[in-house]
N, C-alpha and C positions, 0 to 999 in steps of 0.2 A: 756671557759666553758659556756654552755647557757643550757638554758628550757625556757620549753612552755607550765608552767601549765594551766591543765584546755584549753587548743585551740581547740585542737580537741576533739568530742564529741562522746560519747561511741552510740553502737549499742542498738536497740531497745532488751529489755527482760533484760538485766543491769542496774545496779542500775539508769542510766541517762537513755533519749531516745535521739538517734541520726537518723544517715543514717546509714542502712541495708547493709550487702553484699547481692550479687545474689544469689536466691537459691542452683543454680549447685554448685556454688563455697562452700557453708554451706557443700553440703552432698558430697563434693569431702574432705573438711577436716576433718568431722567427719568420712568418711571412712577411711582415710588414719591413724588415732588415733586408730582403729579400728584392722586394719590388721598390727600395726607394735607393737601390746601391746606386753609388753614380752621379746623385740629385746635390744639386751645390746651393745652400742657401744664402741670402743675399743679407744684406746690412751691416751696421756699424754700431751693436746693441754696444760694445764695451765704449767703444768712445762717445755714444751719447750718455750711458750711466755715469763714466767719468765726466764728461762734461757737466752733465747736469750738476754732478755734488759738488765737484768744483765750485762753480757761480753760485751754487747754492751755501755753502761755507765762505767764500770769499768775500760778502757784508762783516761778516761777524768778526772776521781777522782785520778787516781793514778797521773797523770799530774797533777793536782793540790796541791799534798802532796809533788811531787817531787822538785819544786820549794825551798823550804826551804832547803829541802834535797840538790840538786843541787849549791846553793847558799852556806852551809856548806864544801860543798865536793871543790870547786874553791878556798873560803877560806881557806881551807886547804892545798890544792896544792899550792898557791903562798903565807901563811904561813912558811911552810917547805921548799919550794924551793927559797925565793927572803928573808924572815926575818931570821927562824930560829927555835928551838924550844920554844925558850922564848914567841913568837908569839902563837905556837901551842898548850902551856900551857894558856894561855888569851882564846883561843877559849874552853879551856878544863873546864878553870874555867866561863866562860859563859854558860856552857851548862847549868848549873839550871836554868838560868835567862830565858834561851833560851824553857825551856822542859817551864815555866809556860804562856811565852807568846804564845805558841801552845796550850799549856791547855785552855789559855784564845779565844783564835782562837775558841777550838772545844767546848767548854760550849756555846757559840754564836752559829754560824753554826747548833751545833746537835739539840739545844731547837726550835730555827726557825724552821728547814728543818723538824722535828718531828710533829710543828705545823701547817706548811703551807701544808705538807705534808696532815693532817687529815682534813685542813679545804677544800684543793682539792677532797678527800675522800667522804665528806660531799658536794661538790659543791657552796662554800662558798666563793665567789668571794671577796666579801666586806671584810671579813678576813684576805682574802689571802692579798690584797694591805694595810689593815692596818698593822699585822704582818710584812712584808715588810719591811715598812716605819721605824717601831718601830724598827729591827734590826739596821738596817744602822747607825741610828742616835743615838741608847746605843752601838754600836761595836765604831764610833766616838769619843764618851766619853769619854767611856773606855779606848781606846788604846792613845789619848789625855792626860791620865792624869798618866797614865803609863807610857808613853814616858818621862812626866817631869818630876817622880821620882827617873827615872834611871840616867837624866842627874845631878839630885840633887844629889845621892849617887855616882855618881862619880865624879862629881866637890866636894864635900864634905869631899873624899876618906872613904865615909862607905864602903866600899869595902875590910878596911882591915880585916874585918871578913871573908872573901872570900880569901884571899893572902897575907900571912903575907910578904913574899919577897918585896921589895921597887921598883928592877927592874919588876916584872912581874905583880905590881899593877897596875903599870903605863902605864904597856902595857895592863891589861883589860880595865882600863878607860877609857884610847884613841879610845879604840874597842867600849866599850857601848855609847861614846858620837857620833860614826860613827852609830852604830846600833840603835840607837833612834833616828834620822830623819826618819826611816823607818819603825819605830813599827806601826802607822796606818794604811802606807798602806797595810803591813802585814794583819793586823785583817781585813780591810776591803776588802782587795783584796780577802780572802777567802770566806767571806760572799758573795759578786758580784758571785766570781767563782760557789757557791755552787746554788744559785739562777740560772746564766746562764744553768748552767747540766738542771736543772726543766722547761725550757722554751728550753732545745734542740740546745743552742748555742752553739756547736761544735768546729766549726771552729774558732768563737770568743779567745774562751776558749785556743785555740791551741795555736794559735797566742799571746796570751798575755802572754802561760809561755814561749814559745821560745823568744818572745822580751824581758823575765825576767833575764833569764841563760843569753843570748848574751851581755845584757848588761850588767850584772853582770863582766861578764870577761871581756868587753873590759875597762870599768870603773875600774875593779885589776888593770889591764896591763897597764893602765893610773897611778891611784894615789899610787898603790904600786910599779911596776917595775918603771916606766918613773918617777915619782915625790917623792919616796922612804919617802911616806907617812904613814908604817911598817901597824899597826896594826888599826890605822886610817884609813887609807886607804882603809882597807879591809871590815871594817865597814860598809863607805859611800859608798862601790860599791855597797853592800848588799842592801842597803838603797834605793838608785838610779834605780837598778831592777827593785824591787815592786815597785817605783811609777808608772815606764813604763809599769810594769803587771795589777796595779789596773787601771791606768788610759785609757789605753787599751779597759778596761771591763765595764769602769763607761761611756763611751762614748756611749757604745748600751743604757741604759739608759735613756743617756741626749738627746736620737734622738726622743724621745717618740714614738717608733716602738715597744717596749718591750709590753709584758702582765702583767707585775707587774708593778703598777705605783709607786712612790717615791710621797709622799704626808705629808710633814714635821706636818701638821694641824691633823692629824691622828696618832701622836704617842699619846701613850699610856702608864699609868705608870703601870697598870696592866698586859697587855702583857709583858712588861722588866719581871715582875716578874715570870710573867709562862715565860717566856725564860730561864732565870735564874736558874730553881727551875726545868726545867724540863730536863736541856742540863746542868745542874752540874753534876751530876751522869755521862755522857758520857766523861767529863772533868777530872773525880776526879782521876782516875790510870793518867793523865797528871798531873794534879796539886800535886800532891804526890811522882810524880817523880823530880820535882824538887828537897823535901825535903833526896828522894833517893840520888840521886847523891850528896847533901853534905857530907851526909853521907858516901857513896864510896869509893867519891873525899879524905874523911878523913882516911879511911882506905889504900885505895893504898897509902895516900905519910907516913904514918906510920910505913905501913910493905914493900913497894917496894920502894918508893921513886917516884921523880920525871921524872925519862925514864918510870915508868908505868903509871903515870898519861901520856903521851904524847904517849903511844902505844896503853892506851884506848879512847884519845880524836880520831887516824888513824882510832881505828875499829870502835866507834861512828860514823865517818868521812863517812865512807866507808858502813856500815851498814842502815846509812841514807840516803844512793840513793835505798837500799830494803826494807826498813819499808815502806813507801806508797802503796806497793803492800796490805798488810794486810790490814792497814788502809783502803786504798782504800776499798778494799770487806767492810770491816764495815761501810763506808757511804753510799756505795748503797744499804749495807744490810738497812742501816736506811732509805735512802729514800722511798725505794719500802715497806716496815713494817709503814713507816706512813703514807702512802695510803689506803694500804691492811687492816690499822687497822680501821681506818678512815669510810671506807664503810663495818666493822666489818667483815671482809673476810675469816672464821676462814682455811680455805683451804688452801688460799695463804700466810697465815703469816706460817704455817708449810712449803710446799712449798719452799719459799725464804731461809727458814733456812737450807732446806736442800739440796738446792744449796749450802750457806756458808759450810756447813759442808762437802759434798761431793767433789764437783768441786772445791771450792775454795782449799780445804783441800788440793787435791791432785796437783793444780797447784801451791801453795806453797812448797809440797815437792821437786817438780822437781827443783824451784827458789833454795832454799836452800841447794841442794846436787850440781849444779852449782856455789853455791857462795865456797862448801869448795875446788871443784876440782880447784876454780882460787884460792885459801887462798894465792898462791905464787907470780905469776902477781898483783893482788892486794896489797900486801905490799912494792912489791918494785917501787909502785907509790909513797908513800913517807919517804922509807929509803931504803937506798942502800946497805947499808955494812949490811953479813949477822951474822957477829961478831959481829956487837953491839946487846947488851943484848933488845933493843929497838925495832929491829927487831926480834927477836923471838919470843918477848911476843905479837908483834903485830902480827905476822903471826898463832900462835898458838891460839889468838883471832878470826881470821877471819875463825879458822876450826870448832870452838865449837859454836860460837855465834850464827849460821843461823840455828844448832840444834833446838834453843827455839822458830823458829818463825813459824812453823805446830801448833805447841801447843798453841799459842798466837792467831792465827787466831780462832782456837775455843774459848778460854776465850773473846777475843775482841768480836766476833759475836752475842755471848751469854750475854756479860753484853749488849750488844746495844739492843736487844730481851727485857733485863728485864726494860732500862729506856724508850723503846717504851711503855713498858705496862703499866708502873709507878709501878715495883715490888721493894719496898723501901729495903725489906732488900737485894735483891742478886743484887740490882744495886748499892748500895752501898759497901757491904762486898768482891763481887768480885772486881769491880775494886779497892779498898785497897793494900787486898792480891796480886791483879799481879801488882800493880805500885809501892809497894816500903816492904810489909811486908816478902812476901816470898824474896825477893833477899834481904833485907837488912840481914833478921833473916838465912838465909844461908849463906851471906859473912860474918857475924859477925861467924859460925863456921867454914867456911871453907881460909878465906884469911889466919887469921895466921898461919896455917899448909901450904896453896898452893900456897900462895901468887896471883899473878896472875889468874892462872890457874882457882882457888877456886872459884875468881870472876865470869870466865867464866862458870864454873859448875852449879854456883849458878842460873843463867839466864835459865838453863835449869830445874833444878828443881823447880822453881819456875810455869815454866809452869804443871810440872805434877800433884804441887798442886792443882792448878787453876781445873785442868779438874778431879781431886777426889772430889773438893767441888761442882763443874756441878752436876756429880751424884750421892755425896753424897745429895744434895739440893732436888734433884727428889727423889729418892727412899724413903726420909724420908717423903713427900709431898704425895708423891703415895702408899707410907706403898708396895712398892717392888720395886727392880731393874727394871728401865726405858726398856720397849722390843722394842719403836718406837720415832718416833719424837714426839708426840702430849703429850707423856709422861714424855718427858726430859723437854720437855718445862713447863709441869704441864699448861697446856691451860685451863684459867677461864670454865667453865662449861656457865657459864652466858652470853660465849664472842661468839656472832654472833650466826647466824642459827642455830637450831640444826638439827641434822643428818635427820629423816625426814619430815625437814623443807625447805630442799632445795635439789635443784639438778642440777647436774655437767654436761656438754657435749659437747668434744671436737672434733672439727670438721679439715680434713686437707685437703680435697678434698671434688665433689660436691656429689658425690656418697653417704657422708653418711650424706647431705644435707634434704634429702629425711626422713629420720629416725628421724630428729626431731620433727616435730609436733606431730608426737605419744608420743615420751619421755616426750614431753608436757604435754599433755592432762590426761597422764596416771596419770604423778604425779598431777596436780591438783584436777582428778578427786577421787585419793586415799587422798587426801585433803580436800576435801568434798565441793570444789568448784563447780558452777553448771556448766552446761556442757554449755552455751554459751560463757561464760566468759572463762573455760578450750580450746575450742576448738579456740579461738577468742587469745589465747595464743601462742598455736602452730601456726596457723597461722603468727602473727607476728614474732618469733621467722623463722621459715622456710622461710619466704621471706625477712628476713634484712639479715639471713647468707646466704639462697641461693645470694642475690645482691653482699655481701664480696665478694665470692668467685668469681664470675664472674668477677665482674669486679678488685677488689683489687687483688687479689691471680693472675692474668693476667697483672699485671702495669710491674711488674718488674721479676727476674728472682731469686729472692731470695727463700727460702722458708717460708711460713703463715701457719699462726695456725686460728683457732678462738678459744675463749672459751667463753662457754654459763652457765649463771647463773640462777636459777629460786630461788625463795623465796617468800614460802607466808608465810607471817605479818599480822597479825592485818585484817583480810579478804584481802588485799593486795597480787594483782601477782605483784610481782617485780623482770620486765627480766634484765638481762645484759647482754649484748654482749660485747667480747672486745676482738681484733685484733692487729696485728703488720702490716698491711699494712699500704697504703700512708696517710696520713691525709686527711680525709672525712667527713663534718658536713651534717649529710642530713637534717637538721634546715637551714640552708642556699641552697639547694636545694630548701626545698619546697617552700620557698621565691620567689622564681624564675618561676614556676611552671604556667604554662596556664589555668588558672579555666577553661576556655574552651575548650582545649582538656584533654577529659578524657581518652587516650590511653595512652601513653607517662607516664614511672614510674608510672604505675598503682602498683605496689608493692610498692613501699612508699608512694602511698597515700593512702592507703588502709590500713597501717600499722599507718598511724596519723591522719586516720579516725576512729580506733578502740579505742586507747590510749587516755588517760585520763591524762599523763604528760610522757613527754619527754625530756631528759637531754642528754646535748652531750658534754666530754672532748675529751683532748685530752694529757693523763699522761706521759710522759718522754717517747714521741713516740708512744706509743699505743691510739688507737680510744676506747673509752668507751662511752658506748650508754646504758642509762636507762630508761626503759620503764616502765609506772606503768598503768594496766587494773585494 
């Protein structure tokens, strides 16, 4: 991220005096403003660049959720196949333990990424490395003193609130003493991971959850098959993973190649708190779920017994190699929303949503009507005989379950929307209701009548609560039923540009390269800006996209957008340009640049001889260039 306030020096008749352009070049752009007044161009440059980085980020985050997932689902396979079910009952009664330490994972993760997100927004470098800093070393802490209270409660045996059974207490404890050697690197393996996505480390990221899974299972295959180490065993594979995942990731870091520096003199007790305070909300349907599943957990061995607690830890099991997917769209959703909000974007924060809502919507259906066609292959991964009562309920699980998760995808998307915004009451009230009110307040009427079943039912209604208090929330907010996005979301009136305060223009070829400087000029000059300054707009504008597209939109064989932002402020033209081609700072160009030949990139110098500040990132793969006349 860089600027060059103030470097280059405005044209004479502006508020400064600088160097002049050449007359011809003056009445070539004032004509060109001229003859394209009127001309409306056509496309949807911003929402195919959001789309595109969208899906393009969305492997890499779902890779990063699947990890746990992946790590659960091995545990449970040589669970069931090398111990037994007494084993699969410990992992069933850890899953609270398990939903608050991912709680604690994403209250971390979402308050940073929401933060660093807005202060890249804002071009706020100094932030961005303290925020940083300040995560690492409270996710540290935290998972630090967590780790030793689990090993307290189960050297302690507090756990028999958890299992009253003698045999299967013994098998959780021996599991949480394996799974606390690895609760930090967990917590902080996420944090690294979620940082690496923001600086574009891919391949890093790749590489550290496949070294995570491989080892996980070759370290089962060790201390549980080979050393018949039960439920121990399966623990410390779990454990052993994440170190080789985090430490993988903490290694780009320690090269000091990174863009985020780690600077321990730079935490901060005030950031902990805006982390805290603003990534609980995203947390709180996690941390609520723990309190769910005791709940549950109490209700199946009441009314089913203990073959249904161990058909729901399979579909747990199995369902958490497909939760990441959801998940996943909600961290990108939050990434890209803490940017967009950041440089107050009111366009692109509807936009992104309606990616989540549309695309992600309908790529979760497809996931979920392939999870009920395999409901049968999937269970007899870990029960074979179709006569036991164990099997049915687990296979009958894996046909209802992936119903609820289209509908989660919207509630997830939307609570993320309202703690980007800091909307206190629907980031708090929804994620409530989907983390434990609706499912518990529906298995409490429906297990004693369906047993099983009722549970499964319950996961589904619960979603369709979730999306009547969506537009229940809006229509009461808007005093009518939501007709668009901007409405469901009840978008502050206050938040960013308003409507003719800016303007939109998306370009995908050079053809309608041409057309911009008018678009320019028109809206500045229906802005009541003078016409040196308006035309001195277009101009920059039409020679930074005309340069994209020539050269960028030619690199490679992909397809480019641009999209062009105008906003006047406070007497302020403030451009933006911003692209999915290759990374480009032309601040480091004109470093470079021959004061003596004046041929050579005469459009960008031309374009930092007119400007009066220029900013150049470079957000989660796109080029953003801000220009202020």
């Amino acid at each position: 991220m860089k600027t060059v306030p103030g470097k280059f020096p405005s044209t004479p008749g502006g508020r400064e005096s600088g160097r002049a352009l050449d007359e011809p070049r003056r009445l070539l752009v004032y004509w060109t403003g001229l003859e394209r007044q009127g001309m409306k161009m056509k496309g949807k440059g911003n929402d195919k660049l959001l789309s595109g980085l969208f899906f393009r980020l969305l492997p890499y985050q779902v890779l990063l959720l699947m990890i746990n997932a992946a790590n659960g689902i091995v545990d449970s396979l040589f669970a069931s196949n090398f111990v037994g079910k007494t084993a699969m009952s410990a992992i069933g009664f850890y899953s609270p333990l398990n939903h608050f330490l991912f709680a604690l994972s994403v209250m971390l993760v979402s308050g940073s990424q929401l933060l660093v997100g807005k202060a890249m927004g804002k071009n706020d470098i100094d932030s961005v490395h303290r925020l940083f800093s300040t995560d690492l070393l409270l996710s540290l802490g935290i998972s630090l003193a967590t780790s030793a209270l689990l090993v307290l409660g189960a050297v302690t045996d507090l756990t028999r609130v958890m299992a009253q059974d003698d045999t299967e207490r013994l098998a959780l404890n021996r599991y949480i003493l394996g799974q606390a050697v690895g609760i930090p690197a967990l917590v902080l393996g996420q944090q690294l991971f979620s940082f690496l996505s923001m600086e574009n480390q891919r391949r890093r990221t790749t590489a550290a959850s496949l070294a995570c899974v491989v080892s996980n299972a070759l370290m089962n295959a060790l201390l549980v098959g080979a050393l018949k180490l039960d439920t121990l065993g399966l623990g410390l594979g779990s454990s052993i993973g994440l170190w080789v995942f985090c430490g993988v990731m903490a290694h780009y870091y320690l090269t000091h190649r990174s863009g985020m520096k780690l600077a321990p003199k730079t935490f901060s007790w005030k950031d902990s708190l805006s982390i805290c305070r603003l990534g609980y909300s995203g947390a709180l349907s996690r941390f609520v779920e723990m309190f769910r599943c005791l709940i549950v957990n109490a209700l199946i061995m009441a009314y089913v017994g203990s073959a249904g607690l161990s058909a729901f830890a399979a579909v747990n099991s199995l369902m958490g190699v497909f939760w990441p997917i959801p998940f996943g769209m909600v961290s990108v959703t939050r990434m890209l929303l803490g940017i967009s909000i950041g440089e107050e974007d009111r366009r692109s924060v509807a936009d992104i949503m309606r990616i989540a809502f549309r695309k992600c919507l309908l790529l979760q259906c497809g996931i979920s009507a392939l999870m009920v066609l395999l409901a049968g292959p999937f269970t007899s991964m870990f029960y074979r005989d179709p006569a036991d009562p164990v099997f049915q309920m687990t296979l009958t699980g894996l046909r209802m379950m992936p119903l609820c998760m289209p509908l989660s995808v919207i509630s997830l998307c939307f609570a993320c929307y309202a703690q980007a915004m800091e909307n206190k009451f629907m980031s708090n009230v929804l994620p409530l209701t989907d983390g434990m009110i609706g499912v518990v307040l529906f298995s409490l009427m429906l297990i004693p009548q369906m047993r099983m079943n009722g549970l499964y039912l319950a996961n589904i209604l619960n979603g369709v609560l979730c999306l009547m208090l969506i537009l229940a929330y809006a229509a009461v907010r808007k005093k009518r039923f939501p007709k668009d996005m901007e409405d469901l979301l009840v978008l502050p009136d206050s938040f960013g540009a308003k409507e003719d305060a800016r303007i939109d223009i998306e370009i995908s070829d050079m053809s309608q390269v041409t057309e911009v400087s008018g678009r320019v000029i028109d809206f500045c000059l229906a802005r009541g800006v003078d016409l040196r300054r308006a035309r001195l707009a277009g101009l920059a504008m039409e020679e930074m996209a005309g340069n994209v597209v020539e050269h960028g939109f030619s690199a490679d064989s992909g397809s480019h957008y641009i999209n062009i932002r105008v906003v006047h402020k406070e007497d302020d033209i403030i451009l933006r340009l911003r692209d999915n081609c290759a990374a480009f700072d032309p601040l480091d160009r004109a470093k470079v640049l021959d004061p003596d030949d004046l041929v050579s990139n005469i459009g960008l110098r031309i374009v930092l001889s007119i400007t009066r500040d220029v900013r150049y990132q470079n957000l989660l793969g796109l080029n953003v260039l801000t220009l202020r006349i």
